[in-house]
NUTISE-107508 format. One record per residue (C-alpha): residue in one letter; z, y, x. Coordinates in steps of 0.2 Angstrom, whole numbers. Layout:
<pt res="A" w="Z" v="Y" u="X"/>
...
// end
This chain:
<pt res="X" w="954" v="711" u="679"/>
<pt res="X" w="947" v="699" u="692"/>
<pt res="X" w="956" v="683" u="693"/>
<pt res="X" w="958" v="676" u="711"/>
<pt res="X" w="956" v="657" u="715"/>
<pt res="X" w="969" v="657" u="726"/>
<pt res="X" w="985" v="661" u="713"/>
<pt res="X" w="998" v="649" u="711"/>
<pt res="X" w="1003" v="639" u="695"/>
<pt res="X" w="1022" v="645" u="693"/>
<pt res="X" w="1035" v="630" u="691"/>
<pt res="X" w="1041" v="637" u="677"/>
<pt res="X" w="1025" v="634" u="668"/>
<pt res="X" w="1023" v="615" u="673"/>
<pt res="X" w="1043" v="615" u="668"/>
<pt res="X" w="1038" v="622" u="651"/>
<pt res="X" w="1024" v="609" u="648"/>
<pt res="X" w="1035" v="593" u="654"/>
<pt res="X" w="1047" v="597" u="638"/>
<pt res="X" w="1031" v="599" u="625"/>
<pt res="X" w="1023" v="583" u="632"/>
<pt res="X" w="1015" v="572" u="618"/>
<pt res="X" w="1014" v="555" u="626"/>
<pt res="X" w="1026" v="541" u="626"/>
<pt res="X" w="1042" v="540" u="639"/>
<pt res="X" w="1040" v="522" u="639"/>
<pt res="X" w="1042" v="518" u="659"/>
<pt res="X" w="1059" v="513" u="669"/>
<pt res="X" w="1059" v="511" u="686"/>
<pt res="X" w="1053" v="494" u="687"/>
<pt res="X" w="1038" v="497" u="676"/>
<pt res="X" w="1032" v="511" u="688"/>
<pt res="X" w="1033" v="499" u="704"/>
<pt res="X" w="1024" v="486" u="696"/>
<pt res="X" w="1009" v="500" u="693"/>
<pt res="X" w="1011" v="503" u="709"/>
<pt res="X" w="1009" v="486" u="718"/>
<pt res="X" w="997" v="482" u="704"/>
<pt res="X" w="986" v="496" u="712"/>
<pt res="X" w="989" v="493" u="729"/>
<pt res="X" w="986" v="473" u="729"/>
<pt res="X" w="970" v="469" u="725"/>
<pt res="X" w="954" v="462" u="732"/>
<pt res="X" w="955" v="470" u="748"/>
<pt res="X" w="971" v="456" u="754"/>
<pt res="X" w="956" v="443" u="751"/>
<pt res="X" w="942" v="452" u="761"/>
<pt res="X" w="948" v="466" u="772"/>
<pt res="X" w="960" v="454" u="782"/>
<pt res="X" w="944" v="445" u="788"/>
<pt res="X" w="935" v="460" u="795"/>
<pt res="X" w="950" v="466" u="805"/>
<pt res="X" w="957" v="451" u="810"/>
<pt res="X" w="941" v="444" u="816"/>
<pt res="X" w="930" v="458" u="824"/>
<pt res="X" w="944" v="470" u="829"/>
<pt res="X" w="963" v="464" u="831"/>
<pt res="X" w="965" v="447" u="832"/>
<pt res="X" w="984" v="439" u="828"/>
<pt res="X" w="988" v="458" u="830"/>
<pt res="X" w="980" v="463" u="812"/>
<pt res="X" w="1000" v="461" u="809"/>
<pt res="X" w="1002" v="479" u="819"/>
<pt res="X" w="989" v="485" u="811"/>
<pt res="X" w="996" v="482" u="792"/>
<pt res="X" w="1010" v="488" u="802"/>
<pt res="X" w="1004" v="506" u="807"/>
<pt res="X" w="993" v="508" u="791"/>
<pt res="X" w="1010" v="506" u="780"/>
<pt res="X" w="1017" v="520" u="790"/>
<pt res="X" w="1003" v="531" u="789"/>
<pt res="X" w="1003" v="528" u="771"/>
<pt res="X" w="1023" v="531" u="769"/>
<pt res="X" w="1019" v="550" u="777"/>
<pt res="X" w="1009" v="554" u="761"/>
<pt res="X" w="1019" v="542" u="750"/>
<pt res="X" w="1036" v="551" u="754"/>
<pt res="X" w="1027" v="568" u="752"/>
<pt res="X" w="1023" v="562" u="736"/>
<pt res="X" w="1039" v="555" u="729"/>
<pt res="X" w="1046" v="575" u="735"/>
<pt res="X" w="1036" v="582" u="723"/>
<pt res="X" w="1035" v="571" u="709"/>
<pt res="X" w="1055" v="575" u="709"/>
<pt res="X" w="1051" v="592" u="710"/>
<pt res="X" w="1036" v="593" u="698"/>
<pt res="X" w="1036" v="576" u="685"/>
<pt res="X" w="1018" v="579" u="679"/>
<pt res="X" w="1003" v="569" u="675"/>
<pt res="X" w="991" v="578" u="685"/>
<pt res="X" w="996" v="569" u="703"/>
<pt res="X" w="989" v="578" u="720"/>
<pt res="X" w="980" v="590" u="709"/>
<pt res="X" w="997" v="597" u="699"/>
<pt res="X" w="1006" v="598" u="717"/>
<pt res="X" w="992" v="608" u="726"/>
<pt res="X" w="989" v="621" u="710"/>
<pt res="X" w="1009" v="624" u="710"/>
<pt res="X" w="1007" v="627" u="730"/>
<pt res="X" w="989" v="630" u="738"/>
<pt res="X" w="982" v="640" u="723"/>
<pt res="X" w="970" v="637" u="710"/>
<pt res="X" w="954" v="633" u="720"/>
<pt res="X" w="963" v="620" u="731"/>
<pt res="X" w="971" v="612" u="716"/>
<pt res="X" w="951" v="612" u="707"/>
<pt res="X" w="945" v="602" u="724"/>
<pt res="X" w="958" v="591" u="725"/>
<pt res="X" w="958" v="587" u="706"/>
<pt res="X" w="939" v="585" u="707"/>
<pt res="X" w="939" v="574" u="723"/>
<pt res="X" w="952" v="561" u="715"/>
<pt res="X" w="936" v="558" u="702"/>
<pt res="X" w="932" v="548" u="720"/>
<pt res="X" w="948" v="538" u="722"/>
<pt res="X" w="951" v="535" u="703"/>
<pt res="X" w="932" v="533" u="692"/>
<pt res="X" w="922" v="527" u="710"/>
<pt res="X" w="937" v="516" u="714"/>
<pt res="X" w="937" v="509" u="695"/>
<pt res="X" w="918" v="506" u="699"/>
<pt res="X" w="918" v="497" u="716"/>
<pt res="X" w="932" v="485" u="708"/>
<pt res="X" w="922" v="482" u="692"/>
<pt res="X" w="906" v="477" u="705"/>
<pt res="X" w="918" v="468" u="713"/>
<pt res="X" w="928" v="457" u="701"/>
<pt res="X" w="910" v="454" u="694"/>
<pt res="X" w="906" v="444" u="710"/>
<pt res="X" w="924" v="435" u="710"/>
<pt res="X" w="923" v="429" u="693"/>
<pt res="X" w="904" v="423" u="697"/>
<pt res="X" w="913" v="413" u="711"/>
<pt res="X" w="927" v="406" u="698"/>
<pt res="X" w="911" v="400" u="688"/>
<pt res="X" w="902" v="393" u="700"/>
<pt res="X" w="918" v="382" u="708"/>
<pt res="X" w="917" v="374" u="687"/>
<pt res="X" w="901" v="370" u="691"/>
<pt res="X" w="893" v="383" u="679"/>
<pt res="X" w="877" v="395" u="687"/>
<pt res="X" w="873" v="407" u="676"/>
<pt res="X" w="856" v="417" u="676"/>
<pt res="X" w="855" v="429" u="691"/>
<pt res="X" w="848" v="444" u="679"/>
<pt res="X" w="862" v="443" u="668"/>
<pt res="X" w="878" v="445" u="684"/>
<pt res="X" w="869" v="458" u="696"/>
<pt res="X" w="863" v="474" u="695"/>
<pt res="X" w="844" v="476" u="694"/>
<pt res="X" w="842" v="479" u="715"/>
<pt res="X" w="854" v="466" u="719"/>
<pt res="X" w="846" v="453" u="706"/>
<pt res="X" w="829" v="458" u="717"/>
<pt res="X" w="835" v="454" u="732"/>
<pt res="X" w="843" v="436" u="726"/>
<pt res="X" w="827" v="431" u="718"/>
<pt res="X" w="818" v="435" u="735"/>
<pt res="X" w="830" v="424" u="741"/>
<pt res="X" w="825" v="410" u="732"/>
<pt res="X" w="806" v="414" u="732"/>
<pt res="X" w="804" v="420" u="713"/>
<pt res="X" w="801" v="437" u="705"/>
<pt res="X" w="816" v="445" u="696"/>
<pt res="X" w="814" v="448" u="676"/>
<pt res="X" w="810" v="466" u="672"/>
<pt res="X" w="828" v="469" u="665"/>
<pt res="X" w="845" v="464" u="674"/>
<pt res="X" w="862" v="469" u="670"/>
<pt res="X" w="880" v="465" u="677"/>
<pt res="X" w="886" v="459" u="663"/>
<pt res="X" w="903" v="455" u="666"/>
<pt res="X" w="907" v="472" u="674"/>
<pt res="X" w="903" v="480" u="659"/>
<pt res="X" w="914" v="470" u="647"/>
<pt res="X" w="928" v="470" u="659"/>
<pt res="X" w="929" v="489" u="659"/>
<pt res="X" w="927" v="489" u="640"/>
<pt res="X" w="942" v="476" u="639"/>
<pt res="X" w="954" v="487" u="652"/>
<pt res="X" w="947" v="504" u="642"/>
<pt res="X" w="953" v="496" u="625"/>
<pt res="X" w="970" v="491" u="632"/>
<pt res="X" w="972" v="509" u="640"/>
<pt res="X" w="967" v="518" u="622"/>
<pt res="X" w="981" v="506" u="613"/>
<pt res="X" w="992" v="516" u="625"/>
<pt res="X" w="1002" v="513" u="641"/>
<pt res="X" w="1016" v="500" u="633"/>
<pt res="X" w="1001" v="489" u="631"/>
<pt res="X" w="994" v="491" u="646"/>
<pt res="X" w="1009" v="490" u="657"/>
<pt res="X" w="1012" v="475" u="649"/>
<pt res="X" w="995" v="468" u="653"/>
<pt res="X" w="1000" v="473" u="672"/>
<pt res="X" w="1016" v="467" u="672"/>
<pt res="X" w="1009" v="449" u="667"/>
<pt res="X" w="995" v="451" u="681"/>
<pt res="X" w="1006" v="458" u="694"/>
<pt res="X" w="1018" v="441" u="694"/>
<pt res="X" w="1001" v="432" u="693"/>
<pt res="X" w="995" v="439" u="709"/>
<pt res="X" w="1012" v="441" u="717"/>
<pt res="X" w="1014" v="421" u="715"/>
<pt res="X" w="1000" v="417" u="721"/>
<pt res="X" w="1000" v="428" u="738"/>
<pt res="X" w="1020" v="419" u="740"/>
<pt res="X" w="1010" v="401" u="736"/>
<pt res="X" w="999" v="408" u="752"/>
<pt res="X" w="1013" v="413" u="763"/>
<pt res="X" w="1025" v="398" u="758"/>
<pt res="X" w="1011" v="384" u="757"/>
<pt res="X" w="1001" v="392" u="774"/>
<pt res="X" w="1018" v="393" u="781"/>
<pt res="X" w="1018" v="375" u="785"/>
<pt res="X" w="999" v="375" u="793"/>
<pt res="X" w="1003" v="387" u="806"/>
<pt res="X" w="997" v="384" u="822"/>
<pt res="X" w="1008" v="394" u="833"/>
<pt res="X" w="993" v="392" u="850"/>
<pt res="X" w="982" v="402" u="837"/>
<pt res="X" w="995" v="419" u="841"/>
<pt res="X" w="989" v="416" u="860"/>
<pt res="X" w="985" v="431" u="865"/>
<pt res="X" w="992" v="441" u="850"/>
<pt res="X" w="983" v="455" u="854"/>
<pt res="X" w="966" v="450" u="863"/>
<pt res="X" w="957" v="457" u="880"/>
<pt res="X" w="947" v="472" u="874"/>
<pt res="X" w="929" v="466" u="875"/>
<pt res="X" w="915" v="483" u="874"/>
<pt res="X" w="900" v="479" u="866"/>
<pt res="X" w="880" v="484" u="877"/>
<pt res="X" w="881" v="496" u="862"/>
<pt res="X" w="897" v="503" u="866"/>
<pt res="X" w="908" v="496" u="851"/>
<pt res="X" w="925" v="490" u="856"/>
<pt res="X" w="934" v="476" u="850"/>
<pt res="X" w="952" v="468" u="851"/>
<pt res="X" w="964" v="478" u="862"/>
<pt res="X" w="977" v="493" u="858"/>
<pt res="X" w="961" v="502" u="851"/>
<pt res="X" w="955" v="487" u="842"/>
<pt res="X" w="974" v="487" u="832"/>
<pt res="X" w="969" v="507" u="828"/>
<pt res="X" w="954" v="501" u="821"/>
<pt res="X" w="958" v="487" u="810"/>
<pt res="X" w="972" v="497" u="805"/>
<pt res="X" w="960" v="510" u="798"/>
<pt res="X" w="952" v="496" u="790"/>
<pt res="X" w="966" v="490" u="782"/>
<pt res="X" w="972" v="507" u="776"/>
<pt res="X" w="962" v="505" u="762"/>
<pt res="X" w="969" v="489" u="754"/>
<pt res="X" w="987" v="503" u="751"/>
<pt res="X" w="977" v="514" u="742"/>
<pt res="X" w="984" v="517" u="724"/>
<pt res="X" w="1002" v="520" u="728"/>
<pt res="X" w="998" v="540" u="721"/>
<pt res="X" w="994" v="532" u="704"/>
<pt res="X" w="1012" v="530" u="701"/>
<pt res="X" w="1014" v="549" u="702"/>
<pt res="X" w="1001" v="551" u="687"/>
<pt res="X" w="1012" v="541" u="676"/>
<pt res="X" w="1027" v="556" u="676"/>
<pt res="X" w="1023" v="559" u="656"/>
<pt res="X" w="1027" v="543" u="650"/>
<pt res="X" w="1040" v="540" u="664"/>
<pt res="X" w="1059" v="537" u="656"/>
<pt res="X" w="1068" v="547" u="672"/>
<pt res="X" w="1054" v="554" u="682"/>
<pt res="X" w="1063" v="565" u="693"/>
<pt res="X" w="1073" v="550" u="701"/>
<pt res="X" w="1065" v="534" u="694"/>
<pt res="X" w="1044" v="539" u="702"/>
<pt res="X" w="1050" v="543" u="718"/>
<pt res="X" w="1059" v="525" u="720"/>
<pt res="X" w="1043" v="516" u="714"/>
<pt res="X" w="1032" v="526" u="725"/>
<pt res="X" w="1041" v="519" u="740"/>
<pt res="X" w="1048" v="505" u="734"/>
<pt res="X" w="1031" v="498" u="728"/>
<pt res="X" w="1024" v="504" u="746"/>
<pt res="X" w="1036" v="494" u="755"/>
<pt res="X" w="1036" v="477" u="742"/>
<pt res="X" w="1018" v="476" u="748"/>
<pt res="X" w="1015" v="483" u="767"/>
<pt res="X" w="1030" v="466" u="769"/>
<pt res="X" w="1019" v="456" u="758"/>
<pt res="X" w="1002" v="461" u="769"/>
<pt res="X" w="1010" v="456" u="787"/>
<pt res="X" w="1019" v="440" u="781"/>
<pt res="X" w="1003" v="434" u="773"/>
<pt res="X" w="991" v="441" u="790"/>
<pt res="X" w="1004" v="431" u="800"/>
<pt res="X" w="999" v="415" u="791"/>
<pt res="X" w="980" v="418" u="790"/>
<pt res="X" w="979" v="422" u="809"/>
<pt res="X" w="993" v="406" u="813"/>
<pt res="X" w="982" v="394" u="800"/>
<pt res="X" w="966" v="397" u="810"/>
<pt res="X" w="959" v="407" u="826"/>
<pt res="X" w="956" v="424" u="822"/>
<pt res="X" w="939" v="420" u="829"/>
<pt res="X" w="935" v="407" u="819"/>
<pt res="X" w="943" v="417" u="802"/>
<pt res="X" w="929" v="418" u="789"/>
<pt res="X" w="923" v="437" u="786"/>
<pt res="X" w="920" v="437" u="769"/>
<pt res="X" w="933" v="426" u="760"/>
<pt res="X" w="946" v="423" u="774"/>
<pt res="X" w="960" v="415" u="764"/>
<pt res="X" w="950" v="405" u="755"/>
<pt res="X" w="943" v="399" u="770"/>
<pt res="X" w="959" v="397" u="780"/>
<pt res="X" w="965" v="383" u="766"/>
<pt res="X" w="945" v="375" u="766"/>
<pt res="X" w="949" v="374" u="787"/>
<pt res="X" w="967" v="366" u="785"/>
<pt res="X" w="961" v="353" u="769"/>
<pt res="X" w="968" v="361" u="753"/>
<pt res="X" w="950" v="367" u="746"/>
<pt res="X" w="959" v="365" u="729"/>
<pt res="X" w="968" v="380" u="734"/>
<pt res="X" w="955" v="391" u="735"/>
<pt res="X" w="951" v="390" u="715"/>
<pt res="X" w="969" v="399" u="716"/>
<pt res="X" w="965" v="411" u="727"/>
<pt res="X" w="949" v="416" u="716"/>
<pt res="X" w="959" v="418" u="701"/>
<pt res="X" w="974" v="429" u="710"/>
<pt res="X" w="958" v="440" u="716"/>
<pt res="X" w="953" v="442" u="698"/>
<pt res="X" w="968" v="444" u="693"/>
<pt res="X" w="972" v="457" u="706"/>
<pt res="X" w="957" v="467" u="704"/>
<pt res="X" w="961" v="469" u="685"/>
<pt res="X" w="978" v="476" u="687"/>
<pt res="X" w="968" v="489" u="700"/>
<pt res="X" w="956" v="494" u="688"/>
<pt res="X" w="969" v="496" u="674"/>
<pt res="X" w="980" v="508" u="686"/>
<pt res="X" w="965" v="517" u="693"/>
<pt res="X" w="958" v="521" u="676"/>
<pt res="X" w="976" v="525" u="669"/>
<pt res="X" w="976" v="538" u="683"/>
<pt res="X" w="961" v="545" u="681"/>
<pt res="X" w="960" v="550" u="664"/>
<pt res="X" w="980" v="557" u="666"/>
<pt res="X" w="971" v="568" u="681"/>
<pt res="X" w="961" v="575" u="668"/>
<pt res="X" w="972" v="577" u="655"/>
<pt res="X" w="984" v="589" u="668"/>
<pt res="X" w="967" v="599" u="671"/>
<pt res="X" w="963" v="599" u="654"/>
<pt res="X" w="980" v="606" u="648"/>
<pt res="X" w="975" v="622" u="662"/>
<pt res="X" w="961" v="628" u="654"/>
<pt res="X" w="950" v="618" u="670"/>
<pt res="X" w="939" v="605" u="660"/>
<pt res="X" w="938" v="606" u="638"/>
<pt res="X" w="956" v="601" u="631"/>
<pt res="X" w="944" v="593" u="617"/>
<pt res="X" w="936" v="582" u="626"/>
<pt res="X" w="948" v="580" u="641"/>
<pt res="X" w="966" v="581" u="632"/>
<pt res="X" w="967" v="576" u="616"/>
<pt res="X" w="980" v="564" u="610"/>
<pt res="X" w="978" v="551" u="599"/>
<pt res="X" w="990" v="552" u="582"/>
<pt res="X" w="996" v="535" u="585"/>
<pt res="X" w="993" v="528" u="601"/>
<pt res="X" w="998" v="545" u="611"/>
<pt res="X" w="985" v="541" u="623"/>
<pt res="X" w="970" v="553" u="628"/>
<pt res="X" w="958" v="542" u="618"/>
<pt res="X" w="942" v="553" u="621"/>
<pt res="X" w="944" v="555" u="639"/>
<pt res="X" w="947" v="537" u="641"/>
<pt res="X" w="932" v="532" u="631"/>
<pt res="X" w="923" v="542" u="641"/>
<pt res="X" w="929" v="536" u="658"/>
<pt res="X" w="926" v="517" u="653"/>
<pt res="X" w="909" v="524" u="648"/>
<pt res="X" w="903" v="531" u="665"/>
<pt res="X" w="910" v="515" u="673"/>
<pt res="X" w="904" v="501" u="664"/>
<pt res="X" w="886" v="509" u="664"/>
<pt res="X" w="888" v="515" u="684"/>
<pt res="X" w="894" v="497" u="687"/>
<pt res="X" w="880" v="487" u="677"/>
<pt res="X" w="865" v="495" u="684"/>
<pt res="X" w="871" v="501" u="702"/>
<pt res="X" w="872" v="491" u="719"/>
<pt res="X" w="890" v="501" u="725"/>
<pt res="X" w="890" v="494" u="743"/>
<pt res="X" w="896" v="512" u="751"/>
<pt res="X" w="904" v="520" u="735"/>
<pt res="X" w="920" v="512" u="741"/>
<pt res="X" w="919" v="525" u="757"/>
<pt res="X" w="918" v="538" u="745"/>
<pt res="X" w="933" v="533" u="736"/>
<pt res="X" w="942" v="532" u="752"/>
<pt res="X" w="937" v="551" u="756"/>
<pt res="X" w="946" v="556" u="740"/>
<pt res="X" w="960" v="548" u="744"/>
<pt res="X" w="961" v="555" u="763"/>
<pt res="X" w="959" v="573" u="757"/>
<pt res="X" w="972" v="571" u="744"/>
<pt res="X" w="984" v="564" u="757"/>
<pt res="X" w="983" v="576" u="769"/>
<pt res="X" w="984" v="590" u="758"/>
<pt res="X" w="999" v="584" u="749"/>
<pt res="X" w="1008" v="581" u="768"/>
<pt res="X" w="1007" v="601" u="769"/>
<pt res="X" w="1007" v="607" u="753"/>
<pt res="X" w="1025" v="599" u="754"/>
<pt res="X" w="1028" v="607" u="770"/>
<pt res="X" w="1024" v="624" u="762"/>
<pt res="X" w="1032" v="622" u="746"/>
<pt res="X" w="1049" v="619" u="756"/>
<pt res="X" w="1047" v="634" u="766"/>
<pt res="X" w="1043" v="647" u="752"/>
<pt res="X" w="1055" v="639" u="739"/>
<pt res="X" w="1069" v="635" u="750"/>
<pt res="X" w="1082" v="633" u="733"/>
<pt res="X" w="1072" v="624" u="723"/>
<pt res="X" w="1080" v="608" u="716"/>
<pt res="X" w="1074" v="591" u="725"/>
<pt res="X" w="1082" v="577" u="717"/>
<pt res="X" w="1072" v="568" u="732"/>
<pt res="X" w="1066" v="578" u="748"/>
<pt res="X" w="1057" v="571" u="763"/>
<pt res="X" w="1069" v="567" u="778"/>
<pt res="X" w="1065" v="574" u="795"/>
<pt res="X" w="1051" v="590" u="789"/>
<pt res="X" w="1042" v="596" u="797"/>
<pt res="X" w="1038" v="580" u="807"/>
<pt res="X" w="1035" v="569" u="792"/>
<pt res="X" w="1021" v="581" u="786"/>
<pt res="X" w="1012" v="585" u="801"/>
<pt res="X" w="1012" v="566" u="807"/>
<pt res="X" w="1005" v="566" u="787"/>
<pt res="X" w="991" v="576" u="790"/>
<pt res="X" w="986" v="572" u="806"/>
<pt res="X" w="985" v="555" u="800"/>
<pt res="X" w="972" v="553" u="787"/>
<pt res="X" w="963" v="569" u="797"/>
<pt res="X" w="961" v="557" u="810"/>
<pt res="X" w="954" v="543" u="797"/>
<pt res="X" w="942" v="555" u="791"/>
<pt res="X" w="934" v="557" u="808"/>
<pt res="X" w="930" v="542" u="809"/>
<pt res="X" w="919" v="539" u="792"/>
<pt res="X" w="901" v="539" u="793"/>
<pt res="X" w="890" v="553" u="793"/>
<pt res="X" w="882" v="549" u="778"/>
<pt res="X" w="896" v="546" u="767"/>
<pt res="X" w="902" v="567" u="775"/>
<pt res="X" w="887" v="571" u="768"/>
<pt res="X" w="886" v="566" u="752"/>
<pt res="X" w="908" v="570" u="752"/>
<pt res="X" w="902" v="588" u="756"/>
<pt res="X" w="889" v="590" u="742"/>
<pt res="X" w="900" v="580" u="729"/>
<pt res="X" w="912" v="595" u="733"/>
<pt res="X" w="901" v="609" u="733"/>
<pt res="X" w="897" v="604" u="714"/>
<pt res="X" w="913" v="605" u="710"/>
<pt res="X" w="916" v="621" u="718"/>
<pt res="X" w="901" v="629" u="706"/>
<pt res="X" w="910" v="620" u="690"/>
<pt res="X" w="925" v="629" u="695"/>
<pt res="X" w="915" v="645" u="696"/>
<pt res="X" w="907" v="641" u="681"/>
<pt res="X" w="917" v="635" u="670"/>
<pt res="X" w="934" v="631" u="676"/>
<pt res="X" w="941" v="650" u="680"/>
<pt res="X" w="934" v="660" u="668"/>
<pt res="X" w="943" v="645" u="657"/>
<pt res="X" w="960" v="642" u="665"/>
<pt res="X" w="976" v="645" u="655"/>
<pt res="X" w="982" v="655" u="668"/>
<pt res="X" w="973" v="670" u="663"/>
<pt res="X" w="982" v="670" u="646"/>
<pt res="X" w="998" v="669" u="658"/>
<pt res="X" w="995" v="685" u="669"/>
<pt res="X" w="989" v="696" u="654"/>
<pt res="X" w="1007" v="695" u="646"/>
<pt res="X" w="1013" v="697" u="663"/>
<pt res="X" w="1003" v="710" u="667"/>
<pt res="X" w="1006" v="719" u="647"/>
<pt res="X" w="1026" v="717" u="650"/>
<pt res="X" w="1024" v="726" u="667"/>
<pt res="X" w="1015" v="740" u="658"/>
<pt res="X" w="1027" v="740" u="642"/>
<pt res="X" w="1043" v="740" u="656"/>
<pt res="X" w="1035" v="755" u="665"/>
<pt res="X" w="1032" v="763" u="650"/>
<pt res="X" w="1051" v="761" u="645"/>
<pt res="X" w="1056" v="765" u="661"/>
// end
């Protein structure tokens, strides 16, 4: 019988699979907020506050973190509904299959590849560069060739006037995905202890930023708050009410990882109840955190004057405390681990719902380990493709892609929510969106409106990452998936009813 791409995964079935899960229940409440903020706070406080603070909003960035968190509460509320409705590992891509049908769930299941593995990629690059900084504040330089990939090695030997060895390597980005892959195959007790030690780690040093930049505010540096709206000969705008929408797209992207928490449901102790309140609860901890630290950074120093690159740093440098900067460089790393960890936790829990449908090889995909009750072989082979990604690859736009992932999901989790409540009306909710439709559509029309706005390139290269995905389907994926087991019993009790009957 020809199988359509469009049939829906019954709740019955993801209800059966909860109660046959093999990996360990190991995560209260409080363990699944600190993956949360351990996603969401990252580098992206240290960098991404310069960029938006400087170029586009001025004092306001505040607003902007402002209007990003509630974009960012639209999906996350949408997501804590359906993690109480549907406690599974498989995230965005377990919620679409059991209310879009098969092919959405397929796309959105391969288009969190971007948000998870390319997100885990960008951050190895990037914790490479911060712990190259940490090195170099101890007065310890080492070879070029041996912390860059071989392009950007090229282009820092140009610099200096010398020809780059025939062989460079990022070196740290590979071993620092090899140490976060052992931790994740020893099992998630392991690793959420590893986070929870990093997340108060970063969380006292972004208070010692707030507390101690507290007192070094400059309260002439909030005049005007929001700046006069300045249009570039080439069109771009800056500062004004339009300069606040754009940083606050900028800034989006230091939420992303909230959803991670919703890949976590199989080892969750009460997921029904205790995923939804780390979902929002780890949204809010840090959207808080973000404006009262953009208050200090824009009160230390003139938004104008805020360094693009490494603004808090520079912010103490401005005010005397360089000493404070060596902090600030160790929160980062720090930080970045814990994203790392969480992203690469998700990914592979991604693969191990789609592996438990039939859509990608249960061997490779879904196996668990006897004793660590992790999926060992897809977590080797995550750690794989990123260590070797991140050692030989210059990922300046990869972090675009990510953020497309992550968009898509969003705003098909926003209205798969909406339908899910209209055509199962009684199902039980331990934890529904308040004001629906409302909720949803601001949702979607959100990170639509985000997605407008990404570069034409990164569309393109989106686009053809889909239509790859949509051949493995094709291919592979439906002519494989466990619901075709399902609808021939369904369709041999039909017959053996009528033949009763």
């Amino acid at each position: 019988m020809a199988r359509s791409p469009w049939r829906k995964k019954p709740i019955s079935l993801f209800e059966a699979e909860m109660k046959k899960s093999e990996l360990n229940r190991v995560l209260g409440r409080w363990g699944l907020t600190s993956l949360g903020i351990g996603a969401i706070i990252g580098g992206g406080i240290f960098t991404l506050t310069g960029v938006a603070a400087h170029n586009n909003a001025g004092p306001a960035l505040a607003l902007a973190f402002v209007i990003a968190g509630l974009g960012c509460l639209f999906a996350a509320l949408c997501y804590a509904e359906f993690s109480s409705v549907l406690p599974v590992e498989g995230s965005a891509y377990a919620y679409s299959y059991g209310t879009m049908g098969e092919i959405f769930a397929w796309i959105i299941g391969w288009n969190l590849i971007l948000e998870y593995m390319m997100g885990a990629t960008t951050v190895a690059v990037a914790w490479s560069g911060y712990f190259e900084k940490l090195l170099h504040q101890m007065s310890i330089d080492p070879p070029i060739w041996i912390m860059n990939d071989p392009v950007t090695s090229a282009a820092k030997y140009a610099q200096i006037g010398e020809i780059a060895p025939s062989i460079s390597f990022n070196l740290p980005a590979f071993l620092i995905t090899w140490i976060v892959t052992s931790i994740l195959v020893k099992g998630i007790k392991h690793a959420a202890k590893a986070n929870n030690i990093i997340v108060i780690v970063k969380i006292a040093v972004v208070l010692f930023v707030i507390i101690v930049g507290f007192f070094y505010i400059d309260t002439n540096n909030y005049h005007p708050f929001i700046p006069k709206q300045i249009i570039d000969p080439d069109g771009t705008s800056h500062y004004g009410w339009s300069g606040v929408i754009t940083a606050a797209s900028i800034v989006f992207f230091a939420y992303i990882g909230f959803d991670a928490v919703s890949t976590q449901a199989g080892e969750a102790i009460n997921p029904k109840k205790d995923i939804p309140f780390a979902i929002i609860m780890s949204l809010i901890i840090c959207t808080v955190l973000y404006i009262l630290v953009s208050l200090v950074l824009t009160g230390m120093v003139r938004y104008d004057h805020l360094d693009i690159k490494a603004p808090v740093a520079s912010a103490f440098e401005a005010v005397n405390l360089p000493w404070a900067t060596v902090l600030i460089t160790i929160a980062a790393i720090a930080g970045l681990i814990s994203v790392m960890l969480v992203m690469m936790l998700g990914q592979t829990r991604v693969f191990l719902g789609m592996a438990k449908d039939g859509l990608l090889p249960y061997n490779l995909f879904g196996k668990i380990h006897e004793t660590y009750k992790t999926p060992y072989r897809s977590t080797i082979l995550v750690g794989l493709i990123i260590s070797i990604v991140a050692s030989l690859t210059p990922i300046d736009k990869v972090s675009e892609m990510c953020s497309m992932g992550t968009l898509l999901a969003f705003a098909m989790i926003a209205l798969a929510v909406l339908v899910l409540r209209y055509k199962q009306p009684d199902l039980v909710r331990p934890f529904k969106v308040p004001f629906l439709p409302v909720i949803s559509i601001l949702g979607v029309c959100f990170n639509v409106f985000l997605m407008i706005f990404v570069r034409k390139e990164t569309w393109i290269a989106f686009l053809i990452w889909s239509s790859i995905g949509i051949l493995v389907y094709f291919l592979y994926s439906r002519r494989n998936s466990k619901l075709n087991d399902w609808e021939d019993e369904q369709e041999a009790l039909k017959k053996l009813n009528s033949e009763n009957n």
